[in-house]
Steps between C-alpha positions, in 0.01 A plus 500: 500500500576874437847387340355218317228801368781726388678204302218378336415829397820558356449187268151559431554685138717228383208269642287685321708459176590215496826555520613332879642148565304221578612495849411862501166446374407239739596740784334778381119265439573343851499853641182642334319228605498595827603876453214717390681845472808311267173333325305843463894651371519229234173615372553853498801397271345300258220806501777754424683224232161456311475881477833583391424177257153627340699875478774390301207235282331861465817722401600206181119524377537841532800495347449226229202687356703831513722297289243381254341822489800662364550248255160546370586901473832403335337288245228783469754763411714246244173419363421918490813613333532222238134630388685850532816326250251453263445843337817604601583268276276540230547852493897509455476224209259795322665772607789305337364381208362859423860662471410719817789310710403517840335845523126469649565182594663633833147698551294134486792367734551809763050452497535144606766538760209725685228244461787211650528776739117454653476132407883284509619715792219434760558146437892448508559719818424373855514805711413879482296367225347860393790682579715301220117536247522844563861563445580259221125669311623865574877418340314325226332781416772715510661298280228462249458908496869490418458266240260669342619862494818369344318353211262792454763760552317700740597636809207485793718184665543694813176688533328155460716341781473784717148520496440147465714452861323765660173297392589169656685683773139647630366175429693249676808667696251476843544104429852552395578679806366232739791285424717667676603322867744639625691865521375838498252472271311209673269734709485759257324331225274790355782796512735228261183469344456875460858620437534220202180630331632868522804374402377328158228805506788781472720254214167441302433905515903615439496220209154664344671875543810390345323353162246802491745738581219766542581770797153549588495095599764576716278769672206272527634229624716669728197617642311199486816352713476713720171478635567079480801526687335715735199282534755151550719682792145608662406128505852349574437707809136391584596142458793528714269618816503293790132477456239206433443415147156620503631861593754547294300357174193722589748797511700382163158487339381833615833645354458280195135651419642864529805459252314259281248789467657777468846416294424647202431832640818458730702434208352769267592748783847388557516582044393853614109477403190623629294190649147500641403199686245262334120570536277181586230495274402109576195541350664606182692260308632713204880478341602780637382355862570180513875587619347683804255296573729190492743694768239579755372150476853376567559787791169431703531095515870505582433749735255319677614175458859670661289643767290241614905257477610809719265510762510107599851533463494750728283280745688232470807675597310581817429175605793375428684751740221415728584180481890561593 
């Protein structure tokens, strides 16, 4: 019976699919008739068969109306940039007709590539959808402050791009930065965050010297840099701690509140003037101390706020080693 058990077995998925001989199939129903583990077998194949069946049903819906949902954004963004064609158009037939050539015509162009930027390229990419908005809408721009200096005849191209990448940089490089899997970078999200603001911080401030060409900017903004770069390699360190979250943002926030407060002054002393700290007066609300007023405000939360961060984290770091 055993024997007869492991042969029937053996046949039992091409039972199951219809895909045995007659003979084979007679054998195999004469045998579960009077074999309940072969019967109970059959069934457990059939189960597995009708989920593998409803999985693959689910994957081509799934599929299918990923299909028709990205024809629907296709025909969206067709639809988009023929109503973009349209004063394109329009405007190089007057541009034309007005014996300009093609001079600001490039302007209306270069402005309409940026709104296809936010509104065609959403629809006609498939993945990394706000990584390809963001780049194609930052190029666009680029281009269009191109476009537009050329046709003025001015120069502030590059102290417009600098700035404007520093901008989006502080805006929307933590997002940027999360698309990065793999390498070295992958667990050190917020110092590639960090260095690439610096980085776009130090080209918008060396652009800004270079058109000024003043020596006192130099001066300032060397100083100014100095007490950022000073402040970043503080917090690169704090957020490289093997410590809980909580600890190390209390700390970072406590640190925060103390340069955030007192910068000016630093700065001012590192240009070789006499500095006294700012009185709080916060009863007093006058122009000349709303700038202290507005620091101590800023110094007391963070430093509670940092304190109160610091002192669970510290807790927490207890119980955790408790724990171990």
């Amino acid at each position: 019976m055993k024997m007869n058990c492991n042969v029937i077995r053996d046949i039992l998925p091409l039972y199951a699919d219809g895909a045995c001989s007659n003979e084979s199939k007679q054998l195999v129903e004469e045998h579960i008739d009077s074999c309940e583990e072969c019967r109970n077998q059959l069934l457990m194949i059939k189960d597995d068969e009708c989920v593998t069946s409803l999985a693959k049903q689910g994957d081509d819906v799934v599929l299918r109306h990923a299909k028709k949902e990205m024809r629907k954004s296709m025909t969206m963004a067709a639809v988009i940039s023929g109503i973009l064609m349209i004063p394109v158009l329009v405007c190089m037939i007057v541009n034309l007709a007005t014996g300009h050539g093609l001079s600001w015509f490039f302007i209306v162009l270069t402005s309409l590539l940026v709104v296809a930027s936010i509104t065609v390229v959403p629809l006609a990419v498939t993945t990394n959808k706000g990584l390809w908005t963001l780049g194609s809408f930052t190029l666009s721009l680029l281009i269009l402050f191109a476009t537009v200096c050329i046709y003025t005849r001015t120069s502030w191209f590059f102290i417009a791009s600098t700035a404007t990448l520093f901008g989006l940089s502080l805006c929307f490089m933590p997002f940027v930065s999360k698309a990065i899997k793999r390498g070295f970078w992958s667990n050190k999200r917020a110092l590639f965050t960090c260095i690439v603001d610096t980085a776009l911080l130090l080209v918008m401030l060396g652009t800004i010297g270079i058109c000024v060409g003043n020596a006192f900017y130099w001066k300032l903004t060397g100083a100014i840099l100095l007490v950022l770069l000073s402040y970043i390699a503080i917090m690169c360190v704090v957020l490289s701690m093997k410590k809980n979250k909580k600890f190390k943002f209390g700390l970072a926030a406590m640190i925060s509140g103390i340069v955030f407060a007192s910068a000016d002054n630093i700065v001012l002393m590192i240009l070789g003037y006499n500095t006294i700290w700012h009185v709080f007066r916060p009863f007093t609300w006058k122009l000349y101390t709303i700038e202290s007023n507005i620091n101590w405000i800023m110094l007391i939360v963070f430093e509670i706020v940092g304190f109160i961060l610091f002192i669970v984290g510290i807790k927490k770091g207890n119980v955790e080693k408790n724990e171990e």
